[in-house]
N, C-alpha and C positions, 0 to 999 in steps of 0.2 A: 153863365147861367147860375143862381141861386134858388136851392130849392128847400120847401120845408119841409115838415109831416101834418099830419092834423093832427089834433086832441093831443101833443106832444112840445111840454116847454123846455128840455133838456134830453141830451143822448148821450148818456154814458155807454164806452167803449174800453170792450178789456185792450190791455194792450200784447200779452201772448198771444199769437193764433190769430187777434184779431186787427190788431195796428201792422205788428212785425213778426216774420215768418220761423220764427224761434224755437218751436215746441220741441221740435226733433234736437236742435243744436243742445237747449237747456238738457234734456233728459239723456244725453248722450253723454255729457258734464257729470250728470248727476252718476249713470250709471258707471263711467267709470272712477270716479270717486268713493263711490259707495262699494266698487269692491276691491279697492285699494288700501281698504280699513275689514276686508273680510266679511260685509255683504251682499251676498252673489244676487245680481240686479239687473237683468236685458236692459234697453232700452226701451223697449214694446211694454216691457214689464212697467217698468218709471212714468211711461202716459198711463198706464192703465189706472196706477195707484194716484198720482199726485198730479195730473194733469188737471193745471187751476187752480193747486193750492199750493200754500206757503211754504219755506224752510223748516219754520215753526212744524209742519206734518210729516219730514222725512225724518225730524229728530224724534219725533215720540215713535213713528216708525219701528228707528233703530232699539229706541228704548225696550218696546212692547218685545223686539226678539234676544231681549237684555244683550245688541250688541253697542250700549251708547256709542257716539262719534265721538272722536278727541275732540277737544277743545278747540282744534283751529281747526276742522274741517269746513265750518261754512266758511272763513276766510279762506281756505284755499280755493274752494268749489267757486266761490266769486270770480277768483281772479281768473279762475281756469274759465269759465262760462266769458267773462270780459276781451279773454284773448279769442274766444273761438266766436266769437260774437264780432268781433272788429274786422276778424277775416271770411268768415262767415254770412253776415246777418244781412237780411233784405226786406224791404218794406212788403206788404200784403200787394199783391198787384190792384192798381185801380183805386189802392186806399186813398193817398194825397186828392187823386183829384175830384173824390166824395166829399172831401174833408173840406174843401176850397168850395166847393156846390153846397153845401152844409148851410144855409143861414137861419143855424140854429144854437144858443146856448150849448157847449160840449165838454166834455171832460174824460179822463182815465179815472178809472177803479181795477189796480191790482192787485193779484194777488203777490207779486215779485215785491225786494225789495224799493221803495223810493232810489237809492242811488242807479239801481240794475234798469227801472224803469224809460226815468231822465237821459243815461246814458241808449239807451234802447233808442230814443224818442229823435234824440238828437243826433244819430251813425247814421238815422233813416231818413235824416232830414222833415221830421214828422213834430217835431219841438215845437214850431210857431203856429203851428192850428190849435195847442190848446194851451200855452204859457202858462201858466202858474195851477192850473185847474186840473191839478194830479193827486190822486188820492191812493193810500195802499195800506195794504191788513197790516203795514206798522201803526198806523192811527186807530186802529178797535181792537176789542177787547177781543173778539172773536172773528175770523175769517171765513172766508166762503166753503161750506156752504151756508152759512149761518147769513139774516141779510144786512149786519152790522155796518159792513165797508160800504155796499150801494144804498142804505140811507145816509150816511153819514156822508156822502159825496152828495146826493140829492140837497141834504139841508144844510149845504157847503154854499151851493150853488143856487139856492133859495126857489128848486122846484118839490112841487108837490108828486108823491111818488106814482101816483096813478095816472101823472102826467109826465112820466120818463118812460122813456126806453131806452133797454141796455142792448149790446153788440156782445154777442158772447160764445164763446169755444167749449167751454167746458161744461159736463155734466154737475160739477158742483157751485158754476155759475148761472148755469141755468135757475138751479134751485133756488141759490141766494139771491137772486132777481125776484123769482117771485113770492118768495117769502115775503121781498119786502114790496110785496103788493105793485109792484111795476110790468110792464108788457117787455117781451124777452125775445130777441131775434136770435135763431144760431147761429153763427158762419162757420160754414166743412170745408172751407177752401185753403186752411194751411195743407203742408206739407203732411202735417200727421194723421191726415183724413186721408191721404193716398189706401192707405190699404185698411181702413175700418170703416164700417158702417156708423160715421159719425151721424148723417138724419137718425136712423132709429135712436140712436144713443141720449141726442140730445131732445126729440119728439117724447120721449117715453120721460125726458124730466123734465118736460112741460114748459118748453117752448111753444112760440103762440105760429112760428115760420123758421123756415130753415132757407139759407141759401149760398151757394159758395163761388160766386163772382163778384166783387164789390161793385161793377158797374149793371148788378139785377138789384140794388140795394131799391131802387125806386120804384120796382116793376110793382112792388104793393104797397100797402100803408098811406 
């Protein structure tokens, strides 16, 4: 079965939280790197602050508490997230076979790096539903929440933005959806919505529907 939406010529879809079940692995990476260099950092702590945004936001982070990171800590945090990601990482349950029902124009807009993303894409076997139609806050000048990344994928992909809809996890994805004038769905169905009130979270930053089974993606819209 192939199915579409109405009033919608492209679906952009984050891929943390919302392709692959990551959020908790990433921010566990994060947390114990960040106090490996003497910034003391939960993991509950690391979703609350940077869930959805860039490297680029744990370094000014560090900055703001004048503790900068060395010089190679995003390269080490990479490798470390790449190995616990290979032993770790699992697709969204019920995402592929959306994605396969899907016959619609589609894309990633990340906030991770392009290499973190592809490799993500490709462990989960989730690479050939959208081939080259990967976009990530290395390409703008500003990241989410700002709505730089999801137009610059919109007019990658030659939709008009009040004619997209994004898939999205994060409270500052939410935002940069609709900044940039697009309809915004949340999904609460990773891992790191086990024990938070992700509907409020994401409802109150103006999501238009929340849902957290990829196979209720169809039940509206």
């Amino acid at each position: 079965m192939e199915a579409s939406l109405p009033e919608t010529d492209l679906v952009i879809f984050d891929c943390d939280g919302v392709l692959v079940d990551s959020e908790v692995l990433s921010c566990r990476c994060l947390s114990e790197a960040l106090n490996g260099v003497g910034v003391a950092l939960s993991t509950e702590e690391a979703l609350k602050l940077f869930l959805g945004r860039s490297t680029a936001a744990v370094v000014e982070y560090c900055d703001t508490l004048g503790r900068p990171v060395p010089a190679n800590f995003l390269t080490d945090l990479a490798q470390q997230v790449r190995k616990t990601f290979r032993s770790e990482l699992k697709p969204i349950i019920g995402v592929g076979a959306l994605l396969a029902d899907l016959a619609l124009p589609r894309c990633v807009a990340s906030s991770s790096d392009l290499d973190r993303v592809t490799f993500s894409l490709e462990l989960t076997g989730l690479a050939n539903h959208f081939g080259p139609s990967v976009y990530t806050s290395q390409m703008v000048k500003r990241g989410k929440p700002a709505p730089d990344l999801f137009l610059h994928a919109a007019s990658a992909m030659g939709a008009q933005p009040r004619r997209t809809l994004v898939i999205e996890d994060s409270v500052s994805g939410v935002m940069a959806a609709k900044a940039a004038g697009m309809r915004v769905w949340g999904f609460v169905g990773g891992s790191h919505y086990r024990s938070r009130n992700g509907d409020g979270l994401l409802r109150e930053a103006g999501a238009d529907r929340i849902f957290d089974r990829m196979i209720d993606f169809w039940t509206e819209g």
